[in-house]
FIFILUM-281978 format. One record per residue (C-alpha): x, y, z; residue in three letters. Coordinates in nm, 4 decimals. Each point is the difference from the previous one (the first is absolute). Layout:
BEGIN
> c1:c2:c3:type
> X:Y:Z:Ala
...
***
This chain:
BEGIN
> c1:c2:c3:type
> -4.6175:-0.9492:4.5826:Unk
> 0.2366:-0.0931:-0.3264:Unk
> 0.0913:0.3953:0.0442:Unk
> 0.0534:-0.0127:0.3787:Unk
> 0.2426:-0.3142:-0.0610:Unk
> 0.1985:0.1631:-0.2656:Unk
> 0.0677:0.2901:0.2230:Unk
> 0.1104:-0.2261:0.2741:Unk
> 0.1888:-0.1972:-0.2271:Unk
> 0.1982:0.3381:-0.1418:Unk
> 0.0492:0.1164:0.3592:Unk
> 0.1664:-0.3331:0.0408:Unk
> 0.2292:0.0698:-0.2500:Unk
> 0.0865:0.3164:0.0850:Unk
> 0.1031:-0.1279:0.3657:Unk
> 0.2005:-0.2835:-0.1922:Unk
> 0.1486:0.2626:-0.2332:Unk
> 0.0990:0.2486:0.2993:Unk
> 0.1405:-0.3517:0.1740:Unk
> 0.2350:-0.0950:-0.2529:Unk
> 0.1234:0.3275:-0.0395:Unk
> 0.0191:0.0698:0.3202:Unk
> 0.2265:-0.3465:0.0126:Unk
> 0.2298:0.1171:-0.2762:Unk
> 0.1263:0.2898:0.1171:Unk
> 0.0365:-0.1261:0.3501:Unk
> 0.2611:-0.2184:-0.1697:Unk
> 0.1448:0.2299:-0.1143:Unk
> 0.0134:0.1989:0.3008:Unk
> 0.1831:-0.3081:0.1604:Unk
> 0.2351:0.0090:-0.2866:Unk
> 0.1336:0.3564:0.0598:Unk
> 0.0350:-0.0560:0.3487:Unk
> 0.2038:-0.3276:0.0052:Unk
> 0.1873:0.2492:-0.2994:Unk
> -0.0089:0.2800:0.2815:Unk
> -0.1762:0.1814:-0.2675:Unk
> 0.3514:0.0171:-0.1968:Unk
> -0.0265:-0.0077:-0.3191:Unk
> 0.1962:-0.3342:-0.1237:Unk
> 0.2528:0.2256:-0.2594:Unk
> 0.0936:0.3539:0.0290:Unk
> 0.2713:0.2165:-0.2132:Unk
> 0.2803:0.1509:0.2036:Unk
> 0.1578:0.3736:-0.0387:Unk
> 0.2950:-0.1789:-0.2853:Unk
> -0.3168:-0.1406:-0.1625:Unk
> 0.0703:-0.3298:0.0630:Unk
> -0.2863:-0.2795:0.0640:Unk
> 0.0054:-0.1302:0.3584:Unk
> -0.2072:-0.2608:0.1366:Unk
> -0.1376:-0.0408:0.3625:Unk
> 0.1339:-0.2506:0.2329:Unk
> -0.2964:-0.0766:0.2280:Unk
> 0.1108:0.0159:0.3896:Unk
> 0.0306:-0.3754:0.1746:Unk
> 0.2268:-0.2473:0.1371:Unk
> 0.2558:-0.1972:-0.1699:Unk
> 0.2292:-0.2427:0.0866:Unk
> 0.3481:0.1795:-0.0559:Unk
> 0.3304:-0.2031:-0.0686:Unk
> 0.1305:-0.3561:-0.1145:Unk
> -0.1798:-0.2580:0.0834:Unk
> 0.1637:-0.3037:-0.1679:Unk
> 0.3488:0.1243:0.1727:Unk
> 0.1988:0.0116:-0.3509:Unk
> 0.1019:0.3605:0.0790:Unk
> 0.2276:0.1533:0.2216:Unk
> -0.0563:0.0182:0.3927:Unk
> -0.1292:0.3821:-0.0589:Unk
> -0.3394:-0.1457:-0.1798:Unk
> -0.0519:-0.1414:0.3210:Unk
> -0.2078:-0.0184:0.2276:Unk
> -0.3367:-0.0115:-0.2208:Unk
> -0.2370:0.2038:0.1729:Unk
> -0.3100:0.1644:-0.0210:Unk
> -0.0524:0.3450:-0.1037:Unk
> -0.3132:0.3240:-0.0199:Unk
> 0.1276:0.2680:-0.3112:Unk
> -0.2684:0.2640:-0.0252:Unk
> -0.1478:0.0256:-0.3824:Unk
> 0.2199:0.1896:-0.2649:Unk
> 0.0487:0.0302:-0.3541:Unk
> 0.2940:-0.0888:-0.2048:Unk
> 0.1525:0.0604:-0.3350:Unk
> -0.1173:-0.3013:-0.2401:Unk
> 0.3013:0.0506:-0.1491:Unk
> 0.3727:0.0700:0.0846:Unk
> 0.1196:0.3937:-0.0826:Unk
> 0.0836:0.0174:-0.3450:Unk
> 0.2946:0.2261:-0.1851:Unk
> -0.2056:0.2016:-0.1441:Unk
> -0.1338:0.1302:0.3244:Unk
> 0.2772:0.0054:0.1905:Unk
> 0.1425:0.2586:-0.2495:Unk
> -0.2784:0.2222:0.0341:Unk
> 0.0394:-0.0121:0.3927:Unk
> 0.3802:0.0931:-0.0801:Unk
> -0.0859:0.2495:-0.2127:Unk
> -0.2422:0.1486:0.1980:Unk
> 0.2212:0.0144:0.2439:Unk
> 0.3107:0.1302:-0.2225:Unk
> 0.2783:-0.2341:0.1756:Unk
> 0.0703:-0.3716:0.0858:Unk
> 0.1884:0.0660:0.2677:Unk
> -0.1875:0.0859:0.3358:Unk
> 0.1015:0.3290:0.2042:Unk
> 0.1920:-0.2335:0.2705:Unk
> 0.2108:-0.1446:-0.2507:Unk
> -0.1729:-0.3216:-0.0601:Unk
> -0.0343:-0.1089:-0.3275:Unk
> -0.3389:-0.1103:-0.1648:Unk
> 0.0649:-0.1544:-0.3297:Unk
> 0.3320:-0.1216:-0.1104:Unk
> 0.0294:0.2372:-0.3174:Unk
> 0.2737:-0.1247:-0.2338:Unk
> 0.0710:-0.3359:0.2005:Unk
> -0.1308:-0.1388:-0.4110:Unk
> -0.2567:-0.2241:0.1938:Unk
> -0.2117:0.2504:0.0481:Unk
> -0.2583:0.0827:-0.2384:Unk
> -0.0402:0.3789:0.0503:Unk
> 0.2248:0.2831:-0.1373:Unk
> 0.0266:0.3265:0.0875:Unk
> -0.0068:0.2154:-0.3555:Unk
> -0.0214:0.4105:-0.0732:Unk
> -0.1057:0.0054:0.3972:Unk
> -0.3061:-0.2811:-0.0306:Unk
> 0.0236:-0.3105:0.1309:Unk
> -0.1536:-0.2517:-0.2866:Unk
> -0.0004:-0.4135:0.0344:Unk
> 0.1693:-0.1310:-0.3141:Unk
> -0.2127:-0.0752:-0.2987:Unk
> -0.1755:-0.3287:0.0189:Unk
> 0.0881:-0.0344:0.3846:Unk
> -0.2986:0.2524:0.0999:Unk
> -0.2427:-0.2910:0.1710:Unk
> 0.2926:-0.2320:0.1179:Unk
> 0.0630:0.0379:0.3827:Unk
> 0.1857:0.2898:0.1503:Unk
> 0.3604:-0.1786:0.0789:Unk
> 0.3220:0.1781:0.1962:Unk
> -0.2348:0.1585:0.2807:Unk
> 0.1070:0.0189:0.3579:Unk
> -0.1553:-0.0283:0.3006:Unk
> 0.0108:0.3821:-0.0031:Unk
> -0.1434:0.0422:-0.3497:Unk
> -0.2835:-0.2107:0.0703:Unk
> -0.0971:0.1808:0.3161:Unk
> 0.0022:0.3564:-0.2068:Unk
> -0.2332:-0.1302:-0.2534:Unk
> -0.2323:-0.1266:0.2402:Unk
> 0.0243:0.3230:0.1487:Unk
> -0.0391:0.1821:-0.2688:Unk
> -0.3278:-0.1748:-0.1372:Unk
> -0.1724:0.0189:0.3074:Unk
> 0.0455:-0.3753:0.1158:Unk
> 0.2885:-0.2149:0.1746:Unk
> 0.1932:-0.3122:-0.0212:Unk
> -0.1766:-0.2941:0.1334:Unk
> 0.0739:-0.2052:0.3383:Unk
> 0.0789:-0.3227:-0.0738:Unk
> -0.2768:-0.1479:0.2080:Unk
> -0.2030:0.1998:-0.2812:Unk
> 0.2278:-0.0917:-0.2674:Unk
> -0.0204:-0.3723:0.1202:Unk
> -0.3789:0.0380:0.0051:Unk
> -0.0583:0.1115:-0.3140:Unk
> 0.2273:-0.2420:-0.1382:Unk
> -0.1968:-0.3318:0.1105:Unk
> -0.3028:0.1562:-0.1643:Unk
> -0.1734:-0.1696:0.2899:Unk
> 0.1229:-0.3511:-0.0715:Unk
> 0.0921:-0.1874:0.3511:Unk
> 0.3032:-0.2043:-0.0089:Unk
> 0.1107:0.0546:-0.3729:Unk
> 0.3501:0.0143:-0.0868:Unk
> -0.0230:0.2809:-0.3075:Unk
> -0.2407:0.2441:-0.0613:Unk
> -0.1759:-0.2265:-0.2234:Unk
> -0.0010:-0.3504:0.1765:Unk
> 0.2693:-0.2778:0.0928:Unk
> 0.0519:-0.0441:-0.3732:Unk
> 0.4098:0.0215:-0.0756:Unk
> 0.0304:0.3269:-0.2149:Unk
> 0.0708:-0.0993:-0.3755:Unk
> 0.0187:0.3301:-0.1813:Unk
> -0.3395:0.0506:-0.0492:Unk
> -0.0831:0.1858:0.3555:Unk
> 0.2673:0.2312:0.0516:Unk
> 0.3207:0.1010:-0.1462:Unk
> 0.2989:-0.1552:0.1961:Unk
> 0.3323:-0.1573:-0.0572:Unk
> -0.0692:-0.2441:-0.3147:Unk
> 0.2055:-0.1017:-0.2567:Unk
> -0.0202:0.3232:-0.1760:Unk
> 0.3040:0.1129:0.2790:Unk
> 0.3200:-0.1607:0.0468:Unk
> 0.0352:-0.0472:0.3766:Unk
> 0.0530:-0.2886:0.1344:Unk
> -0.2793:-0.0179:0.1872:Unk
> -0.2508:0.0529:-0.2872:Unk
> -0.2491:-0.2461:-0.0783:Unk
> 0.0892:-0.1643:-0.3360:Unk
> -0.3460:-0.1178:-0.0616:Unk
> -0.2286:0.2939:0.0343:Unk
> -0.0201:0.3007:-0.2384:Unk
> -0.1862:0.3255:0.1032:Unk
> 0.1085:0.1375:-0.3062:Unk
> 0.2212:0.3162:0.1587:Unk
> 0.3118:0.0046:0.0786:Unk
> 0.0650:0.2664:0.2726:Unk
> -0.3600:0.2129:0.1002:Unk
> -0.3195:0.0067:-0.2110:Unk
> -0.2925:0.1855:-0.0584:Unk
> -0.2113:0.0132:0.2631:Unk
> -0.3077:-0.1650:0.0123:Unk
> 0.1244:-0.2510:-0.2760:Unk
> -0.0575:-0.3235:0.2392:Unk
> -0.3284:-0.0867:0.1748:Unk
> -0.1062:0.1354:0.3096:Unk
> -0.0701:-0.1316:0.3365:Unk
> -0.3701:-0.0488:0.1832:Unk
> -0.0085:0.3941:0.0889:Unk
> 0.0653:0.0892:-0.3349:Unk
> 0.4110:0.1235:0.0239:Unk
> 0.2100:-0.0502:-0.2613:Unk
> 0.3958:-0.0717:0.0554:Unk
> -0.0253:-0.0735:0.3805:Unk
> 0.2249:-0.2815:-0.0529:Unk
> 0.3213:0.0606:-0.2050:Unk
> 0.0908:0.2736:-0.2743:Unk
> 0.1545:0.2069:0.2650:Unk
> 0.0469:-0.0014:0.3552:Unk
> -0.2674:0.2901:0.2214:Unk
> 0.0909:0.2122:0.2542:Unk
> -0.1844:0.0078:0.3642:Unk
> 0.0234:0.2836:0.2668:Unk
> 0.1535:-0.2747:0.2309:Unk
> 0.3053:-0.0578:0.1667:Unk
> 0.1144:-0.3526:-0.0090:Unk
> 0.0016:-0.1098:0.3878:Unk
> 0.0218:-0.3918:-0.0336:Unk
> -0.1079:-0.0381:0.2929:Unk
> -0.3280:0.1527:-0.0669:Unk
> -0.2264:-0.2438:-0.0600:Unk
> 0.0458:-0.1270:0.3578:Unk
> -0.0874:0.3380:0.1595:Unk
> -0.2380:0.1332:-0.2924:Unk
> -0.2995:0.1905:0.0973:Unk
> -0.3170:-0.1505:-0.0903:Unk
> -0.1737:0.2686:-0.2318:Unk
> 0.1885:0.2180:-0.2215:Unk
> 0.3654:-0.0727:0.0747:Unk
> 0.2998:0.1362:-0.1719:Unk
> 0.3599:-0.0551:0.1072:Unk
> 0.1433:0.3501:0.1772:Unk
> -0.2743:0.1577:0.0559:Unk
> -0.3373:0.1627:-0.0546:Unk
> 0.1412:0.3285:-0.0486:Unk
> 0.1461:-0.1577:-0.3401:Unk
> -0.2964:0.0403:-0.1662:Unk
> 0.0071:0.3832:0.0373:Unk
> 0.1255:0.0950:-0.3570:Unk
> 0.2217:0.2999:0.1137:Unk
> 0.2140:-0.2249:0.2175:Unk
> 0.1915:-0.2144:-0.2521:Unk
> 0.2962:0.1738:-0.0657:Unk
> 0.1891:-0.0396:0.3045:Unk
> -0.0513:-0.4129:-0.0381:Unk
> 0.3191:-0.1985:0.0340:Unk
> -0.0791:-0.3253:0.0768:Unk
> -0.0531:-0.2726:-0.2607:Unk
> -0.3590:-0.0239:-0.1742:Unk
> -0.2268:-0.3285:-0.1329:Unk
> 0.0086:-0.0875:-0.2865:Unk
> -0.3364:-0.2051:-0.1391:Unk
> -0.1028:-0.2268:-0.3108:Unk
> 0.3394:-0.0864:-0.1995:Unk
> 0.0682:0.0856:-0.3265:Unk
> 0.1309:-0.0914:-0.3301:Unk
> 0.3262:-0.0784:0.1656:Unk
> -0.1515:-0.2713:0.2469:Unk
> -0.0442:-0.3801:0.0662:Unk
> -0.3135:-0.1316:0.0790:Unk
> 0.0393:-0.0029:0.3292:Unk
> 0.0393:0.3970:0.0296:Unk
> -0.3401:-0.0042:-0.1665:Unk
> -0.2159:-0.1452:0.3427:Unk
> -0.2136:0.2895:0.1053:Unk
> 0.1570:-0.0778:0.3253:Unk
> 0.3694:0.0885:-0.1034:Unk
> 0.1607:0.2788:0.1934:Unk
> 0.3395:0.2163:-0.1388:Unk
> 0.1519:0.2938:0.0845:Unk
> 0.2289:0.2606:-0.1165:Unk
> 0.1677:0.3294:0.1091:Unk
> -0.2280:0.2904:-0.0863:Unk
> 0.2239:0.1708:-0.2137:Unk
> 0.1025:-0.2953:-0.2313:Unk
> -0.1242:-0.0182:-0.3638:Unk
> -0.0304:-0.2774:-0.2105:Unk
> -0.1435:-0.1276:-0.3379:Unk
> -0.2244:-0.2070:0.1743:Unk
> -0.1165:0.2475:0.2633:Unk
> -0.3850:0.1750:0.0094:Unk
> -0.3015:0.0704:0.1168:Unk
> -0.3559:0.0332:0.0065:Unk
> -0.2228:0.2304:0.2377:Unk
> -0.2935:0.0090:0.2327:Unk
> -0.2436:0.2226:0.1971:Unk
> -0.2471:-0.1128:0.2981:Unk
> -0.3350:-0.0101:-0.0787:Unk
> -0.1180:0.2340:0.2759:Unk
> 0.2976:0.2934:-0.0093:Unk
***
């Protein structure tokens, strides 16, 4: 009998064993496929770390009605899942795009990078294209529309939309001003206009401890883990600006003039102005809300103009 019940008793525990287990990896199971068995960080083709964007809804726009007409209507929005660059594209491998590419001037006469404008942080020497010393992780600056595009082309990804951009941005907040809360920026989340510049709109009482751009990655990131989505420099998206578009936007997966923008080969023959997302180091507070639209022609270049990349989850 006392062996009979130690049998049963071990059989018992083997069931309870096989159970639990059993449980376990059924969780994790349901893990992977809320993750549509993406894995939550991948490296792209310019070896940068990206991070996925899970697919959902989000409320897109202003909606404390401090911006401009454009951030309006709020409405709700489907992106698919995608990954993005954690960080903005850096000098150092912008110059190895260039060189790989021997020229920063595209074939249809657009230029890329704004070599010699003296913002820039890239020079061309004995045929190589080399960011200055001490610049190499500090934000790619001078790129146009154009130059952005051909990098994205060239390492396999694209620009984002800005519903994606927007997405990303919140870092699934809901009714947040900045990518880090309603808090007023003070220096210590981003790198903006602080009293290390002398505009007149800087604010006197915060210090971010840079004067133009940064290094990347230097302030905190936001809830998906991005670094720089808010300030440093302002980010390219494939869009058009259409400010009427929030009042005729599709509901899943819009972008401004067109699907067809997404097909990497077709950017060179844009005209119309692009978005502009995030601010930078040459921005108010108010250009920081993850809401804030801006635009530019495609071809223009400025000290406070990048970029950072993405690629869908399912290609």
């Amino acid at each position: 009998m006392h062996e009979d019940a130690r049998r049963k008793s071990a059989y018992s525990m083997g069931l309870l064993v096989i159970l639990l287990a059993s449980l376990w990896l059924g969780c994790g199971s349901d893990d992977e496929q809320e993750n549509g068995d993406h894995p939550d960080k991948i490296v792209g083709n310019d070896n940068a770390e990206m991070v996925l964007i899970p697919a959902g809804e989000f409320e897109m726009g202003d909606p404390f009605n401090e911006g401009t007409t454009y951030e309006r209507p709020v409405h709700t929005v489907f992106v698919d899942d995608f990954y993005i660059d954690v960080y903005e594209v850096t000098n150092a491998m912008y110059a190895k795009f260039l060189t790989a590419m021997g020229k920063h001037v595209g074939d249809t006469g657009h230029t890329w990078l704004d070599v010699g404008d003296g913002d820039e942080m890239i020079e061309l020497i004995g045929g190589q294209y080399q960011p200055k010393a001490g610049f190499e992780k500090y934000a790619v600056v001078e790129v146009s529309w154009y130059g952005a595009a051909a990098y994205a082309q060239w390492a396999g990804k694209r620009l984002p939309t800005e519903a994606e951009w927007e997405k990303a941005a919140r870092g699934g907040q809901v009714r947040e001003r900045y990518p880090w809360g309603d808090d007023e920026p003070d220096g210590s989340q981003c790198n903006y206009a602080d009293k290390n510049t002398s505009y007149s709109w800087s604010d006197p009482n915060a210090d971010d401890g840079h004067q133009t751009t940064a290094p990347v990655g230097l302030y905190p990131p936001n809830d998906y883990g991005l670094y720089d989505i808010a300030g440093n420099v302002w980010e390219w998206c494939v869009d058009e600006l259409d400010v009427e578009f929030y009042e005729n936007s599709p509901a899943e997966n819009p972008v401004s003039g067109g699907i067809t923008l997404l097909m990497p080969d077709n950017f060179n023959s844009i005209r119309e102005r692009r978005i502009l997302r995030g601010g930078s180091w040459h921005s108010t507070p108010e250009i920081l809300r993850v809401a804030y639209r801006y635009s530019s022609e495609p071809a223009v270049t400025l000290s406070y103009f990048g970029f950072r990349c993405v690629v869908p989850a399912d290609p």
